[in-house]
C-alpha positions in Angstrom: -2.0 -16.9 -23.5 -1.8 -16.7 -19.8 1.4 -14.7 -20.0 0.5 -12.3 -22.5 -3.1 -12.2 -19.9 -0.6 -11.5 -16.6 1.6 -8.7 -18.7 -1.6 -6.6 -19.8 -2.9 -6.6 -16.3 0.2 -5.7 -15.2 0.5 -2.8 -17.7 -3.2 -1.7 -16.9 -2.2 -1.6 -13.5 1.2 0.5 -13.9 -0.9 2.7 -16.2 -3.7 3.3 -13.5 -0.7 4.3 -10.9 0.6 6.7 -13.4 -3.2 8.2 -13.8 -3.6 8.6 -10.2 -0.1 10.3 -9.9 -0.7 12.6 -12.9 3.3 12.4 -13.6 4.8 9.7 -16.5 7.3 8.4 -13.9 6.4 9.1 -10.0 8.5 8.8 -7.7 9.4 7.8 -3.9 9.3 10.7 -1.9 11.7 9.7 0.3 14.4 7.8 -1.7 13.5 8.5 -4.9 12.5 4.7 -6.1 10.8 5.0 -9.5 10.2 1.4 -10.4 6.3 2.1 -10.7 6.1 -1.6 -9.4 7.4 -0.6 -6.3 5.4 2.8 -5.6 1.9 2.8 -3.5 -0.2 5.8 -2.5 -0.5 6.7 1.1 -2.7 8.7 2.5 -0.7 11.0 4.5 -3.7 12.1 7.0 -4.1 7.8 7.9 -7.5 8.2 6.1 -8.2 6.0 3.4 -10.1 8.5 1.5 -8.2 11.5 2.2 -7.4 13.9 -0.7 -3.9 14.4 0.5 -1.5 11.5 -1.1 2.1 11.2 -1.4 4.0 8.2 -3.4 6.2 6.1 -1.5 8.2 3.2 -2.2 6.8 -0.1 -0.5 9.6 -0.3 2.3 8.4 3.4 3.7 5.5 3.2 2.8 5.2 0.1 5.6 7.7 1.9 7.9 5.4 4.7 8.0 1.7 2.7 8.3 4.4 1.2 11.2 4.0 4.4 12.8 0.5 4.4 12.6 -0.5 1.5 14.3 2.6 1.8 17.1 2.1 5.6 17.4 -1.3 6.6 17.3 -3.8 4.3 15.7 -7.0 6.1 17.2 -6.2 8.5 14.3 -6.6 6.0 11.6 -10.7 5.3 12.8 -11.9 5.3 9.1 -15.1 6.0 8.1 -17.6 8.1 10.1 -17.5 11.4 10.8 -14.7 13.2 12.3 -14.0 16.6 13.6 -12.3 19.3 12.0 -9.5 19.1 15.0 -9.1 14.9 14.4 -8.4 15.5 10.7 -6.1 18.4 11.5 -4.8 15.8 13.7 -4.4 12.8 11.6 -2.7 15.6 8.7 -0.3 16.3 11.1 0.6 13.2 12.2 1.0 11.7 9.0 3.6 14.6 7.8 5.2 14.2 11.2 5.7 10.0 10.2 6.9 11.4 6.5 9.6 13.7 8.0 10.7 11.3 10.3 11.5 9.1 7.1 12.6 11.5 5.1 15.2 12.8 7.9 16.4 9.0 8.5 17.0 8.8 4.6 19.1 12.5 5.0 21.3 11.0 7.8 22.5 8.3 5.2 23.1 11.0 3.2 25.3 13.1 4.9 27.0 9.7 6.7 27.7 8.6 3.0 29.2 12.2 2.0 31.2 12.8 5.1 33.0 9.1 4.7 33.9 9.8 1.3 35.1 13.4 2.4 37.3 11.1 4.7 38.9 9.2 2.0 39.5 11.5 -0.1 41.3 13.3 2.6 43.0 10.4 3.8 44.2 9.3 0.0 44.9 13.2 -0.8 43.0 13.1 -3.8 41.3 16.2 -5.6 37.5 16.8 -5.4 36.4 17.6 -8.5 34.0 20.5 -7.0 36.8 22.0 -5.6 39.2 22.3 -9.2 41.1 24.7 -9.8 39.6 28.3 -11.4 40.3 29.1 -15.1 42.5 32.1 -15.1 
């Protein structure tokens, strides 16, 4: 009984993340982790009730809140009110954090492609792109 208990609290919760994200399967925005376990909501302005939310995976999710607290954590004063220029601010900054991730996750990318450009280079093998026209 405690099983079955655990699993439909789990599936409540999944479901209430798939509500909140209006899409059957969100996604990371950075990497693209769709495990719906593994995907929170952050606030991308550093306020907690902020209207403007992007999903991330766990892992950048933390890297970014990271950034937060190292970077600029007068901008995360929840609560209160706050000028238009400190939420302009805190908008900013948040997309400014996001990029950075984003950008780190690109430069994988391109480090991944370009050593398999190598290799196949190296072993003289076709790319598959690159075939050969139908005449």
């Amino acid at each position: 009984m405690q099983d079955y208990t655990r699993r439909r609290k789990r599936v409540a919760r999944h479901e209430r993340k798939r509500e909140l994200a209006k899409a059957a399967n969100p996604k990371c925005s950075v990497c693209g982790e769709s495990r719906i376990e593994m995907l929170e909501l952050d606030h991308t302005a550093g306020d907690a009730n902020g209207e403007l939310t992007n999903w991330l995976c766990r892992n950048h999710h933390a890297a970014v809140s990271d950034h937060w607290y190292d970077d600029a954590p007068e901008l995360l004063l929840h609560g209160g009110p706050r000028d238009a220029d400190s939420r302009l601010a805190s908008l900013l900054q948040g997309v400014v954090y996001f990029l950075e991730e984003l950008s780190a996750k690109l430069r994988e990318w391109v480090d991944y492609l370009s050593s398999r450009s190598r290799f196949h280079q190296e072993q003289g093998s076709v790319d598959p792109f690159e075939a050969e026209e139908p005449r």
